[in-house]
Backbone as ProteinMPNN parsed JSONL, in Angstrom:
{"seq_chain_A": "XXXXXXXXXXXXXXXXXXXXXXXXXXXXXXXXXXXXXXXXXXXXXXXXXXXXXXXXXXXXXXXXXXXXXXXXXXXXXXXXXXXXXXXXXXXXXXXXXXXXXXXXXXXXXXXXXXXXXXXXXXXXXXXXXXXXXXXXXXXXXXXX", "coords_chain_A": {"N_chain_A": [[-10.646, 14.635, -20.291], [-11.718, 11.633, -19.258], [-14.952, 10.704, -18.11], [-14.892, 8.798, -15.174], [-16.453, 6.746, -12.873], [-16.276, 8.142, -9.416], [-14.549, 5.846, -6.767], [-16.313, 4.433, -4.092], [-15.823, 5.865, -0.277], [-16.194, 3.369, 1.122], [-16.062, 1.096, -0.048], [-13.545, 1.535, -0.99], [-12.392, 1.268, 1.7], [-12.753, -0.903, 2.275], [-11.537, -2.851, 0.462], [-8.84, -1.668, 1.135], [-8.377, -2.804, 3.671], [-8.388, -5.777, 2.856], [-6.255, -5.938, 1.24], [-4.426, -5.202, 3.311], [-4.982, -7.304, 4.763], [-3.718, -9.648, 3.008], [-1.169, -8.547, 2.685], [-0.61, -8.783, 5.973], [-0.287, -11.415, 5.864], [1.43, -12.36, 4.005], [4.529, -10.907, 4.779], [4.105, -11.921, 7.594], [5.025, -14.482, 6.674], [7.359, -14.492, 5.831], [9.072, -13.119, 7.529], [8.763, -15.613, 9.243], [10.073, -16.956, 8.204], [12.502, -15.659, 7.659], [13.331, -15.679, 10.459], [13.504, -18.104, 11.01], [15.593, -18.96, 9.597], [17.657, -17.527, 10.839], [17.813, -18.137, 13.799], [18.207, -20.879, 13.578], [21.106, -21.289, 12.815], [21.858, -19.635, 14.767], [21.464, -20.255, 18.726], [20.422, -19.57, 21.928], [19.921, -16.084, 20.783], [21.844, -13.585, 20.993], [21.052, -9.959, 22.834], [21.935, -8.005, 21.4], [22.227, -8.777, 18.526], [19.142, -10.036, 18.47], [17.89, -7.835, 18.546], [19.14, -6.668, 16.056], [17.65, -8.349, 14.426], [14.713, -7.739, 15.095], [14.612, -5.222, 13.629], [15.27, -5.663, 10.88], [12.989, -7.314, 10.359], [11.002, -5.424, 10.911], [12.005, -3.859, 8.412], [11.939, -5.279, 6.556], [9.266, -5.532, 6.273], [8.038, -2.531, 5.544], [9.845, -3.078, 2.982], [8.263, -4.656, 1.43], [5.652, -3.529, 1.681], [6.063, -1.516, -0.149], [7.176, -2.93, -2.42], [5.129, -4.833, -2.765], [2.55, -2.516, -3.349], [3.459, -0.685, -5.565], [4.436, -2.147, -7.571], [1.777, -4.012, -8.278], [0.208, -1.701, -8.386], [1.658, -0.18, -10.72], [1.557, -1.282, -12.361], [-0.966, -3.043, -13.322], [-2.888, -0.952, -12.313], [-4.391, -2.118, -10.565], [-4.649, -3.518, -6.366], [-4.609, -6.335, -5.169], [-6.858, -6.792, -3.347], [-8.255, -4.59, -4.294], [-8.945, -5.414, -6.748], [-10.782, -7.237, -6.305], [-12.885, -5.648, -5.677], [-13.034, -4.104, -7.467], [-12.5, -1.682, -7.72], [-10.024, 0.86, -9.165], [-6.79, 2.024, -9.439], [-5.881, 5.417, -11.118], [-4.292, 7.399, -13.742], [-5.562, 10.896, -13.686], [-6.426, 11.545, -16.259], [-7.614, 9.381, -16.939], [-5.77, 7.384, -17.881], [-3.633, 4.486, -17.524], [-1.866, 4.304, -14.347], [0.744, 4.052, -13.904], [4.549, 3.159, -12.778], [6.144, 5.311, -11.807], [4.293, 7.083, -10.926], [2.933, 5.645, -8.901], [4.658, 4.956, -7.027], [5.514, 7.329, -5.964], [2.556, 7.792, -4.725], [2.089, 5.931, -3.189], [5.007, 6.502, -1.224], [3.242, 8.623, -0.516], [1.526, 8.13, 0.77], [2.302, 6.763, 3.187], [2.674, 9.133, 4.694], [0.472, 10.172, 4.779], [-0.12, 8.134, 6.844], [1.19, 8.501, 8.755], [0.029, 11.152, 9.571], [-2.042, 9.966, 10.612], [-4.189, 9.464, 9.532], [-5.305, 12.72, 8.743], [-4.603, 13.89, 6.627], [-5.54, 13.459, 4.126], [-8.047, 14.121, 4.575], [-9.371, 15.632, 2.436], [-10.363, 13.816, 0.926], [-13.266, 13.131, 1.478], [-14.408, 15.365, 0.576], [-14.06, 16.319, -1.364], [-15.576, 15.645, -4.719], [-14.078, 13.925, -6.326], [-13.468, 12.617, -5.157], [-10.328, 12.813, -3.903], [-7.442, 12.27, -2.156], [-4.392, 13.212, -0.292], [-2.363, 11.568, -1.02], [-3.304, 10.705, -3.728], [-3.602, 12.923, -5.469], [-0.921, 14.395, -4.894], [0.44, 12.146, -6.644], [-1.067, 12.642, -8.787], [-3.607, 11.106, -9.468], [-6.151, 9.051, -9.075], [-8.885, 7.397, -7.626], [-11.498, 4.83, -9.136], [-14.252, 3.589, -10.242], [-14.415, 0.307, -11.47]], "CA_chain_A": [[-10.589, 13.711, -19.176], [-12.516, 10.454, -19.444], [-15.831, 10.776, -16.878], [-15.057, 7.556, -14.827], [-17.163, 7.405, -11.732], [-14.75, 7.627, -8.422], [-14.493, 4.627, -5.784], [-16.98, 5.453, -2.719], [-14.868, 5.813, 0.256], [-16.545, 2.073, 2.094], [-15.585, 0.425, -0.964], [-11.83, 1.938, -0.64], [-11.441, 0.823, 2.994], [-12.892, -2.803, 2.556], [-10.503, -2.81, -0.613], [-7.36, -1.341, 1.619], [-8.567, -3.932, 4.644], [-8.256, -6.758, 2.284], [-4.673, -5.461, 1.311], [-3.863, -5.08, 4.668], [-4.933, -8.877, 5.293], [-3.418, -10.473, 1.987], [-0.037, -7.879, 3.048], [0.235, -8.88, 6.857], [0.002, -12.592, 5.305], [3.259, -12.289, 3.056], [4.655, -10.557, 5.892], [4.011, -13.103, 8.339], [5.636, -15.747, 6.379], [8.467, -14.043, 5.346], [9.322, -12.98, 8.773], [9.152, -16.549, 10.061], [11.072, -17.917, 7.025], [13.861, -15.199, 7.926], [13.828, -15.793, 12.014], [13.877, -19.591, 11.217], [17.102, -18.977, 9.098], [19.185, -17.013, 11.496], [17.715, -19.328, 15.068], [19.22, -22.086, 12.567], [22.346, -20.735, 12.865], [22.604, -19.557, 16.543], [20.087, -20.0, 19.104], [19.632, -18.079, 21.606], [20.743, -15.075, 20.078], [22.138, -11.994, 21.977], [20.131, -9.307, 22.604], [21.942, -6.985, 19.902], [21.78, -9.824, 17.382], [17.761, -9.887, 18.362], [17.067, -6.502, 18.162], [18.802, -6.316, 14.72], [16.761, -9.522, 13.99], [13.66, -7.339, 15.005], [14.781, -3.848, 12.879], [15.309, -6.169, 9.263], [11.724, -7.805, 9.903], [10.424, -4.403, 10.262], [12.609, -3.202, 7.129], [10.997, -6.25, 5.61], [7.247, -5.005, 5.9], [8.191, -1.475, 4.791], [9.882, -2.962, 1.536], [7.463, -5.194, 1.038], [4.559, -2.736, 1.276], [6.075, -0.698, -1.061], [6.864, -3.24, -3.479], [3.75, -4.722, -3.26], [2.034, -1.785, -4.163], [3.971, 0.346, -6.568], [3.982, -3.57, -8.498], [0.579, -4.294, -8.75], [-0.672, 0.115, -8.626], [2.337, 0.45, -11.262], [1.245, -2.732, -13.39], [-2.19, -2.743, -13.744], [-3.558, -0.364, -11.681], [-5.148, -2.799, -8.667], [-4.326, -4.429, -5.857], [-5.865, -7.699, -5.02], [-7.941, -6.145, -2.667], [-9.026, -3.489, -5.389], [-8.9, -5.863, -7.963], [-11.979, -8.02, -5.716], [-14.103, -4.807, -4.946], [-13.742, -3.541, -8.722], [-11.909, -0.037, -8.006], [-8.749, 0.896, -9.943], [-6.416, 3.782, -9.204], [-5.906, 5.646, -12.634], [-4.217, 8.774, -14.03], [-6.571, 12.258, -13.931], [-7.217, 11.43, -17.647], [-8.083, 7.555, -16.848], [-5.172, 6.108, -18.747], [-2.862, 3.612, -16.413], [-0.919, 5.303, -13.565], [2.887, 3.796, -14.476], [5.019, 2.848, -11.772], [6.484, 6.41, -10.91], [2.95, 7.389, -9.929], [2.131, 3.934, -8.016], [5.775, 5.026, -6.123], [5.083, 8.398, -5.275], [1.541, 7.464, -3.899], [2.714, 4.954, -1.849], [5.476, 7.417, -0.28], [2.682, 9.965, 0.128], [0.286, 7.398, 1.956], [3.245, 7.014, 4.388], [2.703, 10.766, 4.925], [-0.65, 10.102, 5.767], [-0.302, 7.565, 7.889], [2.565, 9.239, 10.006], [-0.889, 11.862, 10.26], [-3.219, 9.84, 11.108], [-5.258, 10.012, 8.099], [-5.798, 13.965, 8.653], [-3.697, 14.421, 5.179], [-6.17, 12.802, 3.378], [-9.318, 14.496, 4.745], [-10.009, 15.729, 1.549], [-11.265, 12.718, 0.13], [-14.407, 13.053, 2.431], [-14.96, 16.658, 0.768], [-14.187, 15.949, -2.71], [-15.977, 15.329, -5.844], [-13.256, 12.981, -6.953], [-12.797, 11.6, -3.209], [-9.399, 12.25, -3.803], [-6.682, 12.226, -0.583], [-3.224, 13.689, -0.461], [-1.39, 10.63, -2.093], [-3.877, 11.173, -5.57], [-3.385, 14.67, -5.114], [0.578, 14.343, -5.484], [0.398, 11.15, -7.873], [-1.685, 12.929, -9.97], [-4.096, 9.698, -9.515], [-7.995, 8.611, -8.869], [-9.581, 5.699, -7.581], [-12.283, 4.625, -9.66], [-15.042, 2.0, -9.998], [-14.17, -0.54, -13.0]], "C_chain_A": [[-11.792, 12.78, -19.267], [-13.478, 11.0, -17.597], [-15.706, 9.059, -15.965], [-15.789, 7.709, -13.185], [-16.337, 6.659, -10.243], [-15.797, 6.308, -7.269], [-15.427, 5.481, -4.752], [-15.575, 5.074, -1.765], [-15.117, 3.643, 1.353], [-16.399, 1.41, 1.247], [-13.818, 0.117, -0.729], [-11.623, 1.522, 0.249], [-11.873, -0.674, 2.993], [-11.74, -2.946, 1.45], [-8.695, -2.877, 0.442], [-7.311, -2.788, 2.896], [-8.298, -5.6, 3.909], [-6.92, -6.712, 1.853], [-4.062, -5.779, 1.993], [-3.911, -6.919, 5.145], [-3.449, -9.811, 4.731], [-1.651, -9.611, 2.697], [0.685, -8.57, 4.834], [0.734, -10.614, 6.95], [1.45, -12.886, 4.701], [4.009, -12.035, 4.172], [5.371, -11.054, 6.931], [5.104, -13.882, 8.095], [6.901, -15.244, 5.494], [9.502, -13.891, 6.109], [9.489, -14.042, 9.537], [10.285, -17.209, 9.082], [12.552, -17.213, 7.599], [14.662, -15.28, 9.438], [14.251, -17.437, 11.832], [15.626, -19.885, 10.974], [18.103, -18.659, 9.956], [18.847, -17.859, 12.553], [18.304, -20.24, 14.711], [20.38, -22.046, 12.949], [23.068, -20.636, 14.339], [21.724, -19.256, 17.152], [20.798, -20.157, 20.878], [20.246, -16.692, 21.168], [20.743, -13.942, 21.444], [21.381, -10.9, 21.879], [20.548, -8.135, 21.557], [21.41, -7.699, 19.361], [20.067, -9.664, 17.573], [17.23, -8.784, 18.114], [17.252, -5.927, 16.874], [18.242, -6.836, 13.867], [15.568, -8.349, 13.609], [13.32, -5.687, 13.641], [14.754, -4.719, 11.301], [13.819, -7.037, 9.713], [10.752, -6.645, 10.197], [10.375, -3.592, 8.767], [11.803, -4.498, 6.14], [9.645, -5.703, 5.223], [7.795, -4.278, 5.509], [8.684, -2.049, 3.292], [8.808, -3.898, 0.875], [6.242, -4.475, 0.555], [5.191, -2.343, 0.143], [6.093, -1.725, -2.17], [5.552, -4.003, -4.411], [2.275, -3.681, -4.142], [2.195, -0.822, -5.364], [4.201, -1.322, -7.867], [2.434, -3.33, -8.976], [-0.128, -2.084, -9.233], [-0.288, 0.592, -10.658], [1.947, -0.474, -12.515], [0.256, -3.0, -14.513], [-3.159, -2.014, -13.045], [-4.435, -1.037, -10.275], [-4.281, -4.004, -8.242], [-5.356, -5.655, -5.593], [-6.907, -7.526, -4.386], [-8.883, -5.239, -3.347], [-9.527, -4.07, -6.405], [-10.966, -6.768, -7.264], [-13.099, -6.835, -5.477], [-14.406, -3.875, -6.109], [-13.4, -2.471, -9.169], [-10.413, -0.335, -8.47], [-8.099, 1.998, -9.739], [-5.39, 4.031, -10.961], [-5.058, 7.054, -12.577], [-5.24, 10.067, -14.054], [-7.291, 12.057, -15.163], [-7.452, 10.082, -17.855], [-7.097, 6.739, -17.463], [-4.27, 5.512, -17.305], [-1.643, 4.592, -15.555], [0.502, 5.372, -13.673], [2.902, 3.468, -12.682], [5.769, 4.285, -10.902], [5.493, 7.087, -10.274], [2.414, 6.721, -8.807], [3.521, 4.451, -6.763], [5.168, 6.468, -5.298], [3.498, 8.248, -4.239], [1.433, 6.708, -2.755], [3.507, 5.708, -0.716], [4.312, 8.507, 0.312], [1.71, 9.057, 1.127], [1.4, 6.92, 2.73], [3.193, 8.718, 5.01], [1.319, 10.722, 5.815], [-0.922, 9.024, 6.492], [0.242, 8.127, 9.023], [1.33, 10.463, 10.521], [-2.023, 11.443, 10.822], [-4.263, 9.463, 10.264], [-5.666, 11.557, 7.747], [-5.555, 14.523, 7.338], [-4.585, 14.136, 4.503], [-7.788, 12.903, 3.803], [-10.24, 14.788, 3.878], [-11.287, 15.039, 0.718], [-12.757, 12.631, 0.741], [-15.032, 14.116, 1.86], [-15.133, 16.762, -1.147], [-14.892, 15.584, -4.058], [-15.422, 14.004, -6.073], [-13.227, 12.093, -5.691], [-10.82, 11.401, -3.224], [-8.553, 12.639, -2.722], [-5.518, 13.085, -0.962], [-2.294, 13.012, -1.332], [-1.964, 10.909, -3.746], [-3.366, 12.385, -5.72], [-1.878, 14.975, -5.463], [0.801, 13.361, -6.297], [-0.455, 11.723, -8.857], [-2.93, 11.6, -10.356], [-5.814, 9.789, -9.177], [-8.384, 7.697, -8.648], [-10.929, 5.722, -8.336], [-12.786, 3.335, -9.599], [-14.296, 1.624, -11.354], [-15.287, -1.687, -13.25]], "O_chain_A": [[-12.898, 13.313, -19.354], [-13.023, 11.402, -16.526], [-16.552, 8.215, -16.26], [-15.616, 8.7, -12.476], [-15.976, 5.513, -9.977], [-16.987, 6.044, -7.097], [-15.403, 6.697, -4.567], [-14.62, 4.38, -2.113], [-14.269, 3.02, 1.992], [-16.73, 0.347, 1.772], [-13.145, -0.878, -0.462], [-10.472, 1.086, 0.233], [-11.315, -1.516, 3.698], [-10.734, -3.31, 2.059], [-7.8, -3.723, 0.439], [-6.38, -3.591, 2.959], [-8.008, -6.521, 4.672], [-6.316, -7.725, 2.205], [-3.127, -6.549, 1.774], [-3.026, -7.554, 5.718], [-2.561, -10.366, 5.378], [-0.964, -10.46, 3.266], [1.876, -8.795, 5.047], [1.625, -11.085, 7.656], [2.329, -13.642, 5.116], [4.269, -13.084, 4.762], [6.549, -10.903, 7.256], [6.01, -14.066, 8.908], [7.222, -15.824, 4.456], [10.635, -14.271, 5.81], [10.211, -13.894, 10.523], [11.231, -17.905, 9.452], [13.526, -17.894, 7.92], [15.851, -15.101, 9.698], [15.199, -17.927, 12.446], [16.484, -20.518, 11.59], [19.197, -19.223, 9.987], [19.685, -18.76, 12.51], [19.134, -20.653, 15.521], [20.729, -23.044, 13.578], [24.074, -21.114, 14.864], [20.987, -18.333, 16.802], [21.745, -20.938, 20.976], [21.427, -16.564, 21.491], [19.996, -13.66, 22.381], [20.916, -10.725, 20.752], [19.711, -7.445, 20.974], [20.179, -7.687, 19.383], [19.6, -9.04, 16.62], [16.165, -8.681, 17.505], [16.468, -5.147, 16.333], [18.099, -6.365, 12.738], [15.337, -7.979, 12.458], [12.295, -5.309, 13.075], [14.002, -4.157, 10.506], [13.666, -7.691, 8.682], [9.617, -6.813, 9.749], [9.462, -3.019, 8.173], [11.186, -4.31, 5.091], [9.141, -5.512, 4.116], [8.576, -4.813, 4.721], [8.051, -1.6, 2.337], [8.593, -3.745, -0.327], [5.776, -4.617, -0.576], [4.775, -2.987, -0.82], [5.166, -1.62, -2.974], [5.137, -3.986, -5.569], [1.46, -3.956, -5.023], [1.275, -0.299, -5.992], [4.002, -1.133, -9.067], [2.059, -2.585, -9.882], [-0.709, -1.603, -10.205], [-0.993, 1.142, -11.504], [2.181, -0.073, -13.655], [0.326, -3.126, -15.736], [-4.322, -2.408, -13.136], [-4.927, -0.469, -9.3], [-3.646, -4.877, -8.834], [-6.564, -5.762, -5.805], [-7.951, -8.058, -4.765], [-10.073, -5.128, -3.053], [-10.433, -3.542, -7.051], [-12.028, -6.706, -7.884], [-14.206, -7.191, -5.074], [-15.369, -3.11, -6.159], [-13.603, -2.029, -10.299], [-9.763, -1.36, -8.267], [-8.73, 3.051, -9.831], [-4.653, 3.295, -11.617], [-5.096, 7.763, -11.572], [-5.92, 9.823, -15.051], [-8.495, 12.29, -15.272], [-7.485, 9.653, -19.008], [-7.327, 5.543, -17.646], [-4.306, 6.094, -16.22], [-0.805, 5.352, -16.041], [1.257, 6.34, -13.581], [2.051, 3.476, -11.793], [5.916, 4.327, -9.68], [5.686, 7.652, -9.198], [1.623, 7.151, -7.967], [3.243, 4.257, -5.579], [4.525, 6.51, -4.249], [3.502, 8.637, -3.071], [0.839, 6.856, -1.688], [3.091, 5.729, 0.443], [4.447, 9.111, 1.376], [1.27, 9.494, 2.19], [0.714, 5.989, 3.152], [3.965, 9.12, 5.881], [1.1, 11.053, 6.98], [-2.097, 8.914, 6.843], [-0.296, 8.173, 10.129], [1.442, 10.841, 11.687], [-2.862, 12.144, 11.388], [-5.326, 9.123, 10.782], [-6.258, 11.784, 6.692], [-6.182, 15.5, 6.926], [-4.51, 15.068, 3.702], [-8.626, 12.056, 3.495], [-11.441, 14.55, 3.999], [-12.368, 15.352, 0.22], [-13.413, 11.757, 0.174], [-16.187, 14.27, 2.255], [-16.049, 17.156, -1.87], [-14.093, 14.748, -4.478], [-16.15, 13.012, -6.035], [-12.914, 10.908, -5.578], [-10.153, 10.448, -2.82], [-9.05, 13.624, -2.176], [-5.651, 13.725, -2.005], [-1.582, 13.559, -2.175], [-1.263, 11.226, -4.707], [-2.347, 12.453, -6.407], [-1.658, 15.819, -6.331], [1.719, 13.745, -7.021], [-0.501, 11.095, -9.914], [-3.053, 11.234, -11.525], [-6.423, 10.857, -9.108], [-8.312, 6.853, -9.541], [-11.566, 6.758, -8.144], [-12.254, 2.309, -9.176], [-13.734, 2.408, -12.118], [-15.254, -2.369, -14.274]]}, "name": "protein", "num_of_chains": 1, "seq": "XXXXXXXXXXXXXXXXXXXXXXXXXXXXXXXXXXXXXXXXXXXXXXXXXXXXXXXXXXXXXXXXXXXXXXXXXXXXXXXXXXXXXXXXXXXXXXXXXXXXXXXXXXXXXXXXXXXXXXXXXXXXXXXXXXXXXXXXXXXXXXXX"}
């Protein structure tokens, strides 16, 4: 196993916070692009019609997150946010994580969000700092 030295954790959350920006950005404008399209169409809409408006621009963020990150995790290992602060999430033996690792990590950090972060306490206790999502991806954040 290659010695690479792991991400601190105030690195990792300005990293994920910058994510989170550049993510509710896309988002945003994806979400107005798709309300503009259907108001286009028929305005004002009924309150089914709006509420299944509101359920596909939720289903939007969810696929978006994911493909955002299982892309860029599955690609080259960082997101833009990671890619600016220098950390990389890697295989156990440092080579590139693939995209079935970048997937699974992603589903498991839905795990720990749905807790809170408690799933991912580890990383606070760790050597590696690693959370529940590394932990089932088989993964590591590291400096680069």
């Amino acid at each position: 196993m290659m010695d690479l030295e792991p991400a601190g954790l105030w690195r990792r959350l300005a990293a994920r916070l910058l994510d989170c920006l550049l993510g509710a950005l896309i988002w945003s404008l994806a979400a107005m692009w798709l309300m503009i399209m259907v108001w286009a169409r028929r305005s004002p809409l009924p309150l089914r019609e709006a509420a299944l408006l509101g359920v596909a621009i939720l289903g939007l963020g969810v696929a978006l997150h994911v493909v955002y990150h299982v892309v860029f995790i599955g690609g080259c290992g960082q997101t833009p946010g990671r890619m600016a602060l220098g950390i990389a999430v890697v295989r156990r033996d440092g080579a590139r994580a693939g995209y079935a690792r970048a997937l699974v990590r992603c589903l498991a950090g839905a795990l720990v969000a749905l807790t809170l972060g408690l799933l991912s306490i580890g990383a606070l206790f760790t050597r590696e700092r690693r959370g529940l999502a590394d932990w089932l991806a088989g993964t590591r954040v590291v400096r680069v």
